[in-house]
C-alpha positions as CSV (number, residue, x, y, z in Angstrom):
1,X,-8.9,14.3,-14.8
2,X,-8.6,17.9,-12.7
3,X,-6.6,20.4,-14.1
4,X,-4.3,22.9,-12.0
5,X,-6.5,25.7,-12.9
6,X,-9.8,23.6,-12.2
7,X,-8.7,22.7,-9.1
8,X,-7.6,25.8,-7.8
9,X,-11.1,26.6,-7.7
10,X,-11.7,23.7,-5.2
11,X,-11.4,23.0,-1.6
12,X,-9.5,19.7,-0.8
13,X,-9.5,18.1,2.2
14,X,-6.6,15.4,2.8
15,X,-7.9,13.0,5.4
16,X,-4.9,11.8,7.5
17,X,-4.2,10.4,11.0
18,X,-7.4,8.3,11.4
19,X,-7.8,5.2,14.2
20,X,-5.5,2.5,13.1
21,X,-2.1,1.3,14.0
22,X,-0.4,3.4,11.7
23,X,-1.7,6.8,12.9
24,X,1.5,8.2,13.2
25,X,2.8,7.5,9.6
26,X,0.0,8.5,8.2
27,X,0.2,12.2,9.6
28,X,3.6,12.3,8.7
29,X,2.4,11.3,4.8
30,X,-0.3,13.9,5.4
31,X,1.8,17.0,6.6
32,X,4.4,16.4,3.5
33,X,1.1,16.2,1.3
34,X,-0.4,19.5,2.2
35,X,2.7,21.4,2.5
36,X,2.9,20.0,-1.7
37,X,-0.4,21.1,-2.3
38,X,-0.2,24.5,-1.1
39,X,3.1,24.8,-2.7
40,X,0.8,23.9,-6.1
41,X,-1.3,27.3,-5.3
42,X,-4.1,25.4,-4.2
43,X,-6.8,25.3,-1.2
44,X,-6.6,22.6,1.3
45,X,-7.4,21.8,4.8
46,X,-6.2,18.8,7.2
47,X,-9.1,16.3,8.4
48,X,-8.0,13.8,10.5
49,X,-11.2,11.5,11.4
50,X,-10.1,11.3,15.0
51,X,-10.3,14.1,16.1
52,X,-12.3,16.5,13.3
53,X,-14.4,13.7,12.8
54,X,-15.9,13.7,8.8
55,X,-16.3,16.7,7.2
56,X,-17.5,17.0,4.2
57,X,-17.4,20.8,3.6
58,X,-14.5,20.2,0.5
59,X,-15.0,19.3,-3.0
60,X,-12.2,16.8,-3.6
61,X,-10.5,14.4,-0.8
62,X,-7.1,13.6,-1.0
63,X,-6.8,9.9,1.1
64,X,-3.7,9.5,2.9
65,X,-5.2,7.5,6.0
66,X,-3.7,4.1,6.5
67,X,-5.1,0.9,7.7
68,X,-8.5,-0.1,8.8
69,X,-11.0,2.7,8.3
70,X,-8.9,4.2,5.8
71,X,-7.2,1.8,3.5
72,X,-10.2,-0.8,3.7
73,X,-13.1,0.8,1.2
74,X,-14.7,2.3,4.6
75,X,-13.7,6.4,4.1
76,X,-14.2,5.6,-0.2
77,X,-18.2,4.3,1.2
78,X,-18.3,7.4,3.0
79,X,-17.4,9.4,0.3
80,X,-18.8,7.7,-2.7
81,X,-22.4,8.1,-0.4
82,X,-21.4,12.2,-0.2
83,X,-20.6,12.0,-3.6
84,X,-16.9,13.4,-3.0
85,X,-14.3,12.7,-5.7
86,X,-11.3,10.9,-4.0
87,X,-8.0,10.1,-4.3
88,X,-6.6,6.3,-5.0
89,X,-8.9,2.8,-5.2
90,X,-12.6,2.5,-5.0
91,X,-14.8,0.8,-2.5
92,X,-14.4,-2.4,-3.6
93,X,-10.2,-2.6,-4.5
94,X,-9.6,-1.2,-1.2
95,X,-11.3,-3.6,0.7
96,X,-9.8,-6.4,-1.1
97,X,-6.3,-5.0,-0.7
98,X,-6.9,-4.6,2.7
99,X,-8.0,-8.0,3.5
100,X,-4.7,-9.8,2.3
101,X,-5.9,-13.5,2.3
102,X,-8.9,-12.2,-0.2
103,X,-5.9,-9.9,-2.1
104,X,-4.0,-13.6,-2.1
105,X,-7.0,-15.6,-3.4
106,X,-7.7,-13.2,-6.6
107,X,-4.0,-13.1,-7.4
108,X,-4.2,-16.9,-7.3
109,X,-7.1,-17.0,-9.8
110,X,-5.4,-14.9,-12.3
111,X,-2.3,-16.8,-12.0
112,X,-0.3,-14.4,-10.3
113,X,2.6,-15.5,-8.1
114,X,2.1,-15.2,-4.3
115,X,3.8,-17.2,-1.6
116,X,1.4,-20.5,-0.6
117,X,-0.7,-19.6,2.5
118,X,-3.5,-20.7,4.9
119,X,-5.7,-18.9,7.3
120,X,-4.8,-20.2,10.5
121,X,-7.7,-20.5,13.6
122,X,-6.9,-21.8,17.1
123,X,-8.5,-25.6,16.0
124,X,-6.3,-25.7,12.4
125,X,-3.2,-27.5,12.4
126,X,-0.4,-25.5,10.5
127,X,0.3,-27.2,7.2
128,X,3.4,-25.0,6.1
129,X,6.5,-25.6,6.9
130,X,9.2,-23.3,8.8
131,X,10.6,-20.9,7.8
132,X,7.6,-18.8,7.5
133,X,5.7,-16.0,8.4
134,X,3.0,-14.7,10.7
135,X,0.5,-11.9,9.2
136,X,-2.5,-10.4,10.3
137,X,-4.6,-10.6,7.8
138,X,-6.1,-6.5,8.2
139,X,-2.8,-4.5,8.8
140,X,-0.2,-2.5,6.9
141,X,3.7,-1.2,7.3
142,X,4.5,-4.6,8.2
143,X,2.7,-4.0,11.9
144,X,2.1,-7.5,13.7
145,X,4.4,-9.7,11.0
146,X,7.0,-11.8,12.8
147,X,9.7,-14.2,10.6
148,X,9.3,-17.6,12.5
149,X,12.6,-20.0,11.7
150,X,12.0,-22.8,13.9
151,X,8.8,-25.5,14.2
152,X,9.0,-25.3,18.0
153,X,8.6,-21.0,18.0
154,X,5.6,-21.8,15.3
155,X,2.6,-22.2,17.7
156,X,4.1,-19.6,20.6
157,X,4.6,-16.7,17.7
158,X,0.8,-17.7,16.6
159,X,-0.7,-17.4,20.0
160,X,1.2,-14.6,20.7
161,X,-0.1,-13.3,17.8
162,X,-3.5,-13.9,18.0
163,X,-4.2,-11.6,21.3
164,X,-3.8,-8.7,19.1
165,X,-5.7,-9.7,15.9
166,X,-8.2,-12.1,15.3
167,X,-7.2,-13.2,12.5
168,X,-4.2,-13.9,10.9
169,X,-2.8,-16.1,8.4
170,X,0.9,-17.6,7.7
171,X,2.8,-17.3,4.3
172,X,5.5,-19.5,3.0
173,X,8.7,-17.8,3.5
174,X,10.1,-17.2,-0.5
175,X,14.4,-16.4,0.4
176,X,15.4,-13.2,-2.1
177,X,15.3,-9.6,-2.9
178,X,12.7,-7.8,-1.7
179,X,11.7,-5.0,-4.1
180,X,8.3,-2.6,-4.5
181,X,6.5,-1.4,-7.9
182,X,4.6,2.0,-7.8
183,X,2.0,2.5,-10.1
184,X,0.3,5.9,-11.1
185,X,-3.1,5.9,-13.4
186,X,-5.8,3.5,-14.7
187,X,-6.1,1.0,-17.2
188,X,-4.4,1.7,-20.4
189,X,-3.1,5.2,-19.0
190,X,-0.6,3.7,-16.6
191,X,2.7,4.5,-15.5
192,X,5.2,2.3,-14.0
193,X,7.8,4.4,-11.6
194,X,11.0,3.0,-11.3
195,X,11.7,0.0,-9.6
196,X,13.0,-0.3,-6.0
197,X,15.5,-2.6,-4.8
198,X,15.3,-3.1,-0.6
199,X,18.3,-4.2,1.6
200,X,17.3,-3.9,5.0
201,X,19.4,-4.3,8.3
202,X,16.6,-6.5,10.0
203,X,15.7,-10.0,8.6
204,X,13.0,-8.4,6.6
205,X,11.6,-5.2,5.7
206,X,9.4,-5.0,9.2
207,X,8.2,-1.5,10.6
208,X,11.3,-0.1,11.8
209,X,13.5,-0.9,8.8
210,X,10.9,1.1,7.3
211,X,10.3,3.9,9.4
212,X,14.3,4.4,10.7
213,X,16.5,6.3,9.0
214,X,19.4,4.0,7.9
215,X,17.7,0.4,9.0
216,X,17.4,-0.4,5.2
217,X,19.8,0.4,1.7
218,X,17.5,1.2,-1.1
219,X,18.6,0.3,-4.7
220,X,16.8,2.8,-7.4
221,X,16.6,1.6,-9.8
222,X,16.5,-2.2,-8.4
223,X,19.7,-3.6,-10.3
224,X,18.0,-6.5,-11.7
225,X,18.5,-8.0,-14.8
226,X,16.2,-6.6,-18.2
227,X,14.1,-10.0,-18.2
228,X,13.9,-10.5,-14.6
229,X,13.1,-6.4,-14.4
230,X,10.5,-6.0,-17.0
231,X,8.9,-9.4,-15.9
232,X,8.5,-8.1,-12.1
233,X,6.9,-4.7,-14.1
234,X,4.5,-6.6,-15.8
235,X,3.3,-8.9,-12.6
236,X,3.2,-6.0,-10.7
237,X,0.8,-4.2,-13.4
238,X,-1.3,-7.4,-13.4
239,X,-1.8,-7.1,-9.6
240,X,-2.8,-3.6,-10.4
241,X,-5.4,-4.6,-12.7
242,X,-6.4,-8.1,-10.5
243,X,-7.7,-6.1,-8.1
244,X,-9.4,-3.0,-10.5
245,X,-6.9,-0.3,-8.7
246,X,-6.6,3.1,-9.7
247,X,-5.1,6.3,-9.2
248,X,-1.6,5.1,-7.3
249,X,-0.9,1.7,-5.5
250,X,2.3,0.4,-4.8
251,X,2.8,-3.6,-5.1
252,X,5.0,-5.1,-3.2
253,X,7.1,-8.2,-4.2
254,X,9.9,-10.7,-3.7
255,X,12.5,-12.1,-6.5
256,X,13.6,-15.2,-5.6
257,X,17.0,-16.9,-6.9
258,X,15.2,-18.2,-10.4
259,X,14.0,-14.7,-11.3
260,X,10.6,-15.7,-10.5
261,X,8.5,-12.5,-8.4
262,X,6.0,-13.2,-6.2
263,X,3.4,-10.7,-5.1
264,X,3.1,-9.9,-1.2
265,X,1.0,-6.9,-0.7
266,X,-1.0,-4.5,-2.5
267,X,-0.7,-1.5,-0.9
268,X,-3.7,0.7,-2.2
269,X,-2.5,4.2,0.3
270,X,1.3,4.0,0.2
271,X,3.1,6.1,2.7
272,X,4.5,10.3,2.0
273,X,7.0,10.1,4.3
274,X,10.7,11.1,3.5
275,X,11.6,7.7,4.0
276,X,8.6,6.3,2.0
277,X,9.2,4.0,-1.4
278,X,6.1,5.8,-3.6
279,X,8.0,9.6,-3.3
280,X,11.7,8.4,-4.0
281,X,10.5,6.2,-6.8
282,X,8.7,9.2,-8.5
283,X,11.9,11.4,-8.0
284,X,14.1,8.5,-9.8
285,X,11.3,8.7,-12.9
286,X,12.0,13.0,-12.9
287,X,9.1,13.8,-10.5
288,X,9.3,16.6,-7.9
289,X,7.1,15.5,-4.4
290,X,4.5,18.3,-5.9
291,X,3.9,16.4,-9.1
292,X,3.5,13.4,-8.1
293,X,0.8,14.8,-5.4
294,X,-0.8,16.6,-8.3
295,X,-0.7,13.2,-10.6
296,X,-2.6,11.4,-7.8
297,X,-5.1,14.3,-7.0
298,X,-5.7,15.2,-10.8
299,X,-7.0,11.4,-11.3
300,X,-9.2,11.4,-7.6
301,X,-12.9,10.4,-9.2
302,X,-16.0,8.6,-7.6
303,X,-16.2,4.6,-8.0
304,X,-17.0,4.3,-11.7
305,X,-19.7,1.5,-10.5
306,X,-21.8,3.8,-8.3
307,X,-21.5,6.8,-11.3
């Protein structure tokens, strides 16, 4: 763990922007990020892969790229080969976040709850039943997922679908309250930020109820019941671990009408924005934007199975 006064002898580089659909978030997340790290006295430098390609003239990399080549364990290769401490999940974690079916499949093992699925190809018949929805299997911010009501709209919204990603898979549709766990640390050292409770206008929480101020009522802390709350914390922690994260992930989840949560995305980069989950979650648990920035660059390391 980095120190203030260590790392104000260090150059950081926060790598934002980057090639993937979410571009544009992400350097949003990464202008609020450096203006909070040279607010904490420090020395810091914007990279964004697209158009500074990678530099590796820093000490220390703060991640904040979303998406393929960022989110996936591609960047964290780069960086572990460099030997360049980073922020957030390894190689390995990040690529299995980032690939949700594989995210889905090791949640299943450990007995997690996730909403049934199947991989869907243009020769598969589709075995779950409407309502339901329609993911790309590599994507984040809800980019490319469509709610799909009716058995006649299934195969259309699928081929529709499929021009844009190759492949994608559908997910039983679970009705309830959609809320999102942030997580800060590693193994016994973590912390558990409030819970967040999300209403949005739309039918679900899909990129615009995200990204538009007033599309979506958040609920902090989520005004669940103790048993229902503190069972959602510990799922959410198990995700955490399922998967070997570190540093800061944010698990999204739903709570059906029994109490029951079911995990439906890992999210191993979570957004900076000023309408992101991950900053208004650590100013519910008493943290400025700067600390929590600081808690996630203080833990940045190298993948602990290429030390």
């Amino acid at each position: 763990m980095y120190t203030i006064d260590v790392l104000k002898k260090m150059k950081i580089g926060v790598f934002c922007g980057g090639f993937s659909r979410e571009r544009d978030v992400s350097l949003r997340s990464g202008e609020n990020v450096i203006n909070a790290i040279k607010n904490l006295g420090l020395n810091v430098i914007k990279i964004d892969p697209q158009v500074d390609g990678l530099r590796d003239d820093i000490d220390i990399a703060y991640l904040i790229l979303h998406g393929k080549c960022g989110e996936d364990g591609t960047i964290q290769g780069w960086l572990e080969m460099k030997r360049i401490p980073y922020t957030g999940p390894g190689v390995l974690s990040s690529a299995m976040a980032m690939n949700k079916v594989i995210a889905k499949e090791i949640l299943a093992r450990k007995n997690i709850k996730t909403p049934k699925w199947q991989l869907i190809t243009k020769e598969e018949n589709v075995k779950i039943k409407p309502p339901l929805m329609v993911k790309p299997c590599y994507e984040g911010s809800s980019i490319g997922v469509s709610l799909v009501k009716n058995k006649k709209d299934v195969k259309k919204i699928i081929k529709k679908t499929m021009k844009d990603y190759k492949k994608l898979f559908i997910e039983e549709y679970i009705k309830g309250d959609e809320i999102t766990v942030g997580i800060l640390g590693e193994e016994k050292n973590i912390k558990v930020l409030p819970i967040l409770m999300l209403k949005p206008k739309n039918e679900f929480y899909d990129y615009e109820a995200k990204y538009t101020s007033g599309m979506t009522d958040f609920l902090l802390p989520a005004p669940l019941s103790k048993r229902v709350y503190s069972k959602a914390e510990k799922e959410a922690v198990r995700a955490y671990n399922a998967l070997g994260c570190r540093g800061v992930a944010r698990i999204d989840m739903i709570v059906d009408k029994r109490g029951d949560s079911y995990v439906i995305d890992i999210n191993t980069a979570p957004g900076m924005t000023i309408h992101s989950d991950l900053p208004a979650q650590a100013k519910k648990a008493g943290m400025t934007f700067e600390d929590l920035v600081f808690d996630i660059l203080s833990k940045a390391s190298l993948d602990s199975n290429y030390q």
